[in-house]
KESE-474876 format. One record per residue (C-alpha): residue number from 1; x, y, z; residue in one letter. Coordinates in pm, 1 decimal, m for minus. Each point is the difference from the previous one (the first is absolute). Example, Ala and Ser with C-alpha at 12.3 -4.5 7.8 and 13.67 -1.06 7.14 Angstrom:
BEGIN
<rec 1, <1230.0, m450.0, 780.0>, 'a'>
<rec 2, <137.0, 344.0, m66.0>, 's'>
END
This chain:
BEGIN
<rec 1, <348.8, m1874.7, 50.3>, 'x'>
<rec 2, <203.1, 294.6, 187.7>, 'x'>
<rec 3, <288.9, 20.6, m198.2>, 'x'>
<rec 4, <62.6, 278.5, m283.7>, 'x'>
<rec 5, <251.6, m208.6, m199.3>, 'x'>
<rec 6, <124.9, m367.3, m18.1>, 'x'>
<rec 7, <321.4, m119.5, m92.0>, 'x'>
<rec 8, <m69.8, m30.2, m391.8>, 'x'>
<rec 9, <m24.6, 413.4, m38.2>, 'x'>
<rec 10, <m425.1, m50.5, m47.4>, 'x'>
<rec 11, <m250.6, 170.4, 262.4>, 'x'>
<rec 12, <m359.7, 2.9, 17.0>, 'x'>
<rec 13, <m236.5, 157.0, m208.2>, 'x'>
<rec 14, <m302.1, m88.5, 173.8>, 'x'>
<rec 15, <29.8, m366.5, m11.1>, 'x'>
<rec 16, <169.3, 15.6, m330.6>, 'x'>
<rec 17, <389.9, m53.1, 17.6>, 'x'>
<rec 18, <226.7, 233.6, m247.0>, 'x'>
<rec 19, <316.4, 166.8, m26.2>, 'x'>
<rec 20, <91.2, 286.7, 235.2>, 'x'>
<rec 21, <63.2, 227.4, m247.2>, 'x'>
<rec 22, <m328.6, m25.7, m121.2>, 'x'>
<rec 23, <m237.6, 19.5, 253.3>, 'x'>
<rec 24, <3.6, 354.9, 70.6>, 'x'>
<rec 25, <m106.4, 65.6, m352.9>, 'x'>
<rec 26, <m280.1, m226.6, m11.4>, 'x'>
<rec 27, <m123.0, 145.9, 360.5>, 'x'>
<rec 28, <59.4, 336.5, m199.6>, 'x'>
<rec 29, <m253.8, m156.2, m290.8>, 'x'>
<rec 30, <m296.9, m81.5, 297.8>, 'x'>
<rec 31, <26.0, 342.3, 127.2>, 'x'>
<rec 32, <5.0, 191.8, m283.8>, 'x'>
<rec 33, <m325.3, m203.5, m111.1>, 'x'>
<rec 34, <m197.6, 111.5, 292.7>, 'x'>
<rec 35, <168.1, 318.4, 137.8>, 'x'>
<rec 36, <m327.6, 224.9, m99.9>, 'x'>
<rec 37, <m247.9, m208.8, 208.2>, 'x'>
<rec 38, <263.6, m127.0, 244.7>, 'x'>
<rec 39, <m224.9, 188.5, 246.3>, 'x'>
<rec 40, <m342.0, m128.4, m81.0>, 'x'>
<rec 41, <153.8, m362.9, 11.3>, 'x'>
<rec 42, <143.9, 46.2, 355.1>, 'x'>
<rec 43, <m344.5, 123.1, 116.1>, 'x'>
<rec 44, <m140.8, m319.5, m204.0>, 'x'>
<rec 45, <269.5, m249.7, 161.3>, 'x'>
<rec 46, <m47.1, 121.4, 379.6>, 'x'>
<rec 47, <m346.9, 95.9, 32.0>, 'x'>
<rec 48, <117.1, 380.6, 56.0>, 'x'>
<rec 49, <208.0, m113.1, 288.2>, 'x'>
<rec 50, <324.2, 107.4, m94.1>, 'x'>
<rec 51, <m139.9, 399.4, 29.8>, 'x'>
<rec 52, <42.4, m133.0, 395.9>, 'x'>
<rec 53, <370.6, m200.1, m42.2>, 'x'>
<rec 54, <92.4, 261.1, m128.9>, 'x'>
<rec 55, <m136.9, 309.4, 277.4>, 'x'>
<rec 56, <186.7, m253.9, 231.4>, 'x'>
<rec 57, <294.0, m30.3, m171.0>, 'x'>
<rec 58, <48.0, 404.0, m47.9>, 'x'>
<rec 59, <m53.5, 8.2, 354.6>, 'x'>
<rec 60, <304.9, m236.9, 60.9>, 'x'>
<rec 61, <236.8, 200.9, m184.9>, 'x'>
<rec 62, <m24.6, 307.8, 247.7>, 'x'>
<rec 63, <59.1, 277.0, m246.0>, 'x'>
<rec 64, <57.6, 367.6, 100.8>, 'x'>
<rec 65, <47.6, 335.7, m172.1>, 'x'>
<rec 66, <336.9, m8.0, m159.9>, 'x'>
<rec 67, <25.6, m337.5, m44.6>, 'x'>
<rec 68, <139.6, m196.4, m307.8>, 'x'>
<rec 69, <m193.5, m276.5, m129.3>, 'x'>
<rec 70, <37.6, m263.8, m263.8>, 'x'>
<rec 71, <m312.0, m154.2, m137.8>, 'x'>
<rec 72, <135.8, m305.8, m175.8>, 'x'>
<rec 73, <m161.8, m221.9, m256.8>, 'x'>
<rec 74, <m234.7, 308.6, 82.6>, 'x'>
<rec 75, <m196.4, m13.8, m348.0>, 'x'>
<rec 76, <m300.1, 191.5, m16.4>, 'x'>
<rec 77, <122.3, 188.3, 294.6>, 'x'>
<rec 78, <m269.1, m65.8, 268.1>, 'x'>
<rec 79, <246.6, m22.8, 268.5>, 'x'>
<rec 80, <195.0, 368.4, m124.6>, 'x'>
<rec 81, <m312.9, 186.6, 13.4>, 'x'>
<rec 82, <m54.3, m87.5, 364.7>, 'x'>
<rec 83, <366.8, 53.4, 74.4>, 'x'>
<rec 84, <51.0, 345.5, m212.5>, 'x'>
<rec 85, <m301.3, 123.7, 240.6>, 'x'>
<rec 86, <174.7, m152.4, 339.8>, 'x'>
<rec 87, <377.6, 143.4, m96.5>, 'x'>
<rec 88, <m153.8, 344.3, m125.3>, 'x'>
<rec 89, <168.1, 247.1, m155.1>, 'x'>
<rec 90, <393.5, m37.9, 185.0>, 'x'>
<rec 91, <m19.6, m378.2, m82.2>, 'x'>
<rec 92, <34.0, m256.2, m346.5>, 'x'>
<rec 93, <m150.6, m232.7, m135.8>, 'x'>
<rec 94, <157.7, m218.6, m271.5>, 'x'>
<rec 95, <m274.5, m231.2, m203.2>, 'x'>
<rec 96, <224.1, m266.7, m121.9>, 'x'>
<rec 97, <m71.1, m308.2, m214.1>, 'x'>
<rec 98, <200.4, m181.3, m237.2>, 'x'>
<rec 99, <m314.8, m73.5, m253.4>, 'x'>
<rec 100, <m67.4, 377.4, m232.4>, 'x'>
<rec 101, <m344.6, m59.1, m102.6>, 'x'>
<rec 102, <m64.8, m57.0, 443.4>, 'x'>
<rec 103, <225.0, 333.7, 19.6>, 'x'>
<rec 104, <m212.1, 128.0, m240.4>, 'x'>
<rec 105, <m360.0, m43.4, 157.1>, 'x'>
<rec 106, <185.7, 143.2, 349.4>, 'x'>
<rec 107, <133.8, 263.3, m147.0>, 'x'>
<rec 108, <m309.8, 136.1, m182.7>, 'x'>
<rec 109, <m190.3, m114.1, 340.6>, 'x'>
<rec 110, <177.3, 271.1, 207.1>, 'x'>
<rec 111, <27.9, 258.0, m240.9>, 'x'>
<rec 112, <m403.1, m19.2, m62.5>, 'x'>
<rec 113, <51.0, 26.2, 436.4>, 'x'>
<rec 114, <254.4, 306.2, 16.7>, 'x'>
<rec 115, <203.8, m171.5, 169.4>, 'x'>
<rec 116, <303.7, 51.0, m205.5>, 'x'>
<rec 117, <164.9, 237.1, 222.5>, 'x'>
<rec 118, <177.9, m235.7, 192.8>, 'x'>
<rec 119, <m27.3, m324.8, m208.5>, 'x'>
<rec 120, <275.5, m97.2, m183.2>, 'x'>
<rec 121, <m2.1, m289.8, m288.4>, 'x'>
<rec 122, <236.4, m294.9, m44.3>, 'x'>
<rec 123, <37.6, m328.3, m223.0>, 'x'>
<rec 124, <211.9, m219.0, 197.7>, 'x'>
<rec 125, <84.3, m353.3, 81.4>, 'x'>
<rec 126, <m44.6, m73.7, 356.6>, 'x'>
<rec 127, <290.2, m236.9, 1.4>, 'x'>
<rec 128, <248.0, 284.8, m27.5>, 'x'>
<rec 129, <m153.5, 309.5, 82.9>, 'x'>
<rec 130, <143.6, 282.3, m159.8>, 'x'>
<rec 131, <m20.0, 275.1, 300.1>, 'x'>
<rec 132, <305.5, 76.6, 242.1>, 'x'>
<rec 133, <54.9, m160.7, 311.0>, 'x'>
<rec 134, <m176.8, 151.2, 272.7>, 'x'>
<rec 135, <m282.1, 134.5, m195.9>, 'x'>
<rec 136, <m375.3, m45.1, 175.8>, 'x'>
<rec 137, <m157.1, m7.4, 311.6>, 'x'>
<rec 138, <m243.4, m259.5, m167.6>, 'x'>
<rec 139, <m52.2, m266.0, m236.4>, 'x'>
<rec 140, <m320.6, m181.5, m69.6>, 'x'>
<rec 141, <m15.7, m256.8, m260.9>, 'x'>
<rec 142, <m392.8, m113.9, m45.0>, 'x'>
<rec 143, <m104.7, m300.3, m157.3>, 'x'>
<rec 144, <344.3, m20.2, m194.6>, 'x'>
<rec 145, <311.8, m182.9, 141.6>, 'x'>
<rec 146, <m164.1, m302.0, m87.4>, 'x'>
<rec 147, <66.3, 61.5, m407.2>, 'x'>
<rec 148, <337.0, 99.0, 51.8>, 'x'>
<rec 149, <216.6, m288.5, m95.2>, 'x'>
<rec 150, <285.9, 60.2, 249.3>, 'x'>
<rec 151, <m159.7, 90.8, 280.9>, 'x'>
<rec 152, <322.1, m30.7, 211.3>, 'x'>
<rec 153, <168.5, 256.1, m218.7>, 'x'>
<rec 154, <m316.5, 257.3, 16.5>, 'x'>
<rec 155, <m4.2, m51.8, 402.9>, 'x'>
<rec 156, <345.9, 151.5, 21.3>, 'x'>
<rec 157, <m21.9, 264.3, m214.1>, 'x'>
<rec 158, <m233.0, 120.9, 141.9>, 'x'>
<rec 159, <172.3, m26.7, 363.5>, 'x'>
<rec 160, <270.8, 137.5, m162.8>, 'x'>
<rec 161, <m225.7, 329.5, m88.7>, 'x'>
<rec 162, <m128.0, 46.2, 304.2>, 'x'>
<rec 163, <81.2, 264.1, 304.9>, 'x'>
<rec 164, <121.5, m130.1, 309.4>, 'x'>
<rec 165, <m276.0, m52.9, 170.4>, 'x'>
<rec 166, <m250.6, m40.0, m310.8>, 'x'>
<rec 167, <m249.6, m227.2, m5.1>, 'x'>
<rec 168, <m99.9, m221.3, m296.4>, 'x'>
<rec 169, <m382.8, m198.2, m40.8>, 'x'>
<rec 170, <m87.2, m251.4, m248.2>, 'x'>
<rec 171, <m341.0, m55.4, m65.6>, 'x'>
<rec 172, <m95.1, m372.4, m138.8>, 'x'>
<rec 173, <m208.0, m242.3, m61.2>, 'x'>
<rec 174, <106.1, m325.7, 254.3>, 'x'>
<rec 175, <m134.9, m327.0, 148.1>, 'x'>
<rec 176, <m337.9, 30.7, 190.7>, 'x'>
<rec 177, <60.9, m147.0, 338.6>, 'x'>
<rec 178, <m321.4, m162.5, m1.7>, 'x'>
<rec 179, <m53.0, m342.2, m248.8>, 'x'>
<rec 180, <m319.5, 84.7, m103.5>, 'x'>
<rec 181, <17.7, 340.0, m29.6>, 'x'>
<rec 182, <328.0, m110.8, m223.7>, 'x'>
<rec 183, <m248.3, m216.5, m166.3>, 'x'>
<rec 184, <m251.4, 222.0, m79.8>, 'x'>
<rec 185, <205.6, 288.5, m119.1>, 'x'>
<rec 186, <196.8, m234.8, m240.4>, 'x'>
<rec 187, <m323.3, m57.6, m122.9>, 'x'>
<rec 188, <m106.8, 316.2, m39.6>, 'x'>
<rec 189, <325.1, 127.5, m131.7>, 'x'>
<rec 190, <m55.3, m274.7, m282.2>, 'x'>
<rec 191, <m241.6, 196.8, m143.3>, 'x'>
<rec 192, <228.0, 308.5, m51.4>, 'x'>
<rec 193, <79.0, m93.6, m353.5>, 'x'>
<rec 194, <m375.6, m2.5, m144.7>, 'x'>
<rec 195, <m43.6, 348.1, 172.1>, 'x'>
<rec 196, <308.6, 126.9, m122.3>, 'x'>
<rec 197, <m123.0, m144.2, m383.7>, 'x'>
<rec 198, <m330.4, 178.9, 37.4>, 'x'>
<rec 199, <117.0, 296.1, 175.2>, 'x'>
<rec 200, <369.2, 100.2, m193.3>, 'x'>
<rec 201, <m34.8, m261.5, m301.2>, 'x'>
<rec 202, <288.3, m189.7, 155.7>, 'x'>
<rec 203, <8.1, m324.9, 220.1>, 'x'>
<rec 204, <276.0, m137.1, m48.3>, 'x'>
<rec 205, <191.4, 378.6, 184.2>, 'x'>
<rec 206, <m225.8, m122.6, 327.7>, 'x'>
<rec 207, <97.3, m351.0, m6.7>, 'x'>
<rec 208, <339.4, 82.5, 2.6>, 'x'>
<rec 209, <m111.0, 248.4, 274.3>, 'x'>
<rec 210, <m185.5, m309.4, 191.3>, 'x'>
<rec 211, <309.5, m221.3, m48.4>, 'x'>
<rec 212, <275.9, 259.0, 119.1>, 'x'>
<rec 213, <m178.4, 30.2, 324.9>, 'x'>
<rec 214, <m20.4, m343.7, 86.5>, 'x'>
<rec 215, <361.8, m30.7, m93.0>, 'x'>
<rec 216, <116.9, 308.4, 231.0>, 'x'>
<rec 217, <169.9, m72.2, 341.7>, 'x'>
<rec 218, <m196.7, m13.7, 263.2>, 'x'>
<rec 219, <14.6, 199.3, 341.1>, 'x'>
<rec 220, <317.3, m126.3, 167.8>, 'x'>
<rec 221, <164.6, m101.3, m294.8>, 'x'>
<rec 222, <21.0, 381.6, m104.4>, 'x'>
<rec 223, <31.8, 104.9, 335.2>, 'x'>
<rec 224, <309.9, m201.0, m53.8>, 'x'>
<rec 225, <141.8, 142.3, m254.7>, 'x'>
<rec 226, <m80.1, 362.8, 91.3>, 'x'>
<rec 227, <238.2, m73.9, 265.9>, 'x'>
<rec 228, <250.9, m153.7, m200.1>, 'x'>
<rec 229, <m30.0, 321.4, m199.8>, 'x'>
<rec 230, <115.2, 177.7, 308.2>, 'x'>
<rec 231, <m293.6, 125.4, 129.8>, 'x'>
<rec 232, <m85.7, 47.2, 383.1>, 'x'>
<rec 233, <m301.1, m35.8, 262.2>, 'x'>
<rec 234, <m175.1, m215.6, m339.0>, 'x'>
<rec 235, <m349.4, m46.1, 71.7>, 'x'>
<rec 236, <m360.6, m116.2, m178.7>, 'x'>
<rec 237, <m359.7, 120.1, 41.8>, 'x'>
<rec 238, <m236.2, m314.4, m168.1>, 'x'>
<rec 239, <m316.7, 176.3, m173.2>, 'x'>
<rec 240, <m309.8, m186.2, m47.4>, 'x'>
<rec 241, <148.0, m307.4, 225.3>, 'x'>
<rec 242, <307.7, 35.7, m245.3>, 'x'>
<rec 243, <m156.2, m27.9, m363.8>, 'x'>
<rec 244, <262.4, 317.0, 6.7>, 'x'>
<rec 245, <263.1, 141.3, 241.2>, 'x'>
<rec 246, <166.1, 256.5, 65.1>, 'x'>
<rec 247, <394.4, 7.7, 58.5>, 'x'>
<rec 248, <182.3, 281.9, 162.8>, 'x'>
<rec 249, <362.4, 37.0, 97.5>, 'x'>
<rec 250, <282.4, 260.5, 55.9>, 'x'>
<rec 251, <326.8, 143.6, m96.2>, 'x'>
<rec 252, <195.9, m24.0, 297.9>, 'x'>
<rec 253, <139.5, 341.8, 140.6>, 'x'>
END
């Protein structure tokens, strides 16, 4: 299933079906259960692979001095470290994430750093972003659109927030291209929850996790609605024979 909402007012929480209003709370429950070893898990649930996505990804975004860049759903602020060091002094970085105890581990994260000089803190909701029009060079969204329950909304605020000329990349988990592969990593990905109960105390937080990402759109289908968002020149780079992708597009000038 693609779609964020159906014609009764539910969406998807995981597989679950409930209200609108009340599935950002409940995603806010999951992540405020496993914020402090949100880390650990990630290296636990990709085998230490998404150190690499995520080189790739930083690459994408082509950064320079000055810029201004908007890590959302940035949590425990992997991404903004990388970025405060690319942007340097002249440039900004805004950690941004709608969940405080996420914010929380971020913020404390790149103050342990020093990297506070240009980082900047915000709780916000990515489906209306509350930043002028016109604001960043850059927005990268990692491993978050897909808990967002209007993901339509968040796609054009955050056009809306970009410079002319900006770029935006969303980094997901999507639909291996390969059967088995698909297979084999739905198998694998099974076994998040018992980690996530031995490692955090929590499994029922990872099989939410499991279930959101078999429930996000796949590659064209958000390619799709980036454009529909406005976006131009909308393209994908599949990562590990698409178990995730990467989506880029731009503001037009």
């Amino acid at each position: 299933m693609n779609k964020t909402t159906n014609n009764h007012n539910t969406t998807h929480f995981g597989y679950e079906e409930v209200p609108v209003e009340e599935k950002q709370e409940r995603v806010g429950q999951v992540f405020r259960s496993v914020a402090n070893r949100y880390d650990m898990m990630n290296d636990v649930m990709s085998l230490g692979t998404h150190r690499l996505i995520k080189r790739f990804t930083i690459e994408l975004s082509a950064l320079r001095p000055g810029h201004r860049v908007l890590d959302l759903a940035g949590g425990t602020g992997d991404f903004s470290l990388r970025f405060s060091t690319i942007v340097g002094e002249s440039g900004q970085v805004v950690l941004a994430d709608i969940n405080d105890a996420m914010l929380d581990v971020g913020r404390d994260r790149i103050i342990d750093e020093g990297k506070i000089h240009n980082v900047q803190f915000a709780q916000v909701n990515a489906e209306a972003l509350p930043f002028a029009d016109n604001t960043f060079d850059c927005i990268c969204i990692a491993y978050g659109l897909r808990n967002v329950t209007n993901k339509d909304a968040a796609l054009a605020s955050m056009a809306r927030i970009l410079k002319p000329g900006g770029r935006v990349l969303i980094l997901e988990f999507s639909k291996p291209k390969n059967q088995l592969l698909e297979k084999a990593y739905d198998a694998f990905s099974s076994l998040w929850p018992a980690a996530g109960k031995i490692i955090t105390g929590d499994a029922d937080s990872y099989r939410y996790l499991v279930e959101s990402i078999r429930m996000h759109p796949d590659q064209e289908t958000l390619l799709g609605m980036m454009q529909s968002a406005g976006f131009v020149n909308c393209k994908y780079h599949n990562v590990m024979n698409g178990i995730c992708a990467i989506h880029l597009g731009f503001k037009s000038t």
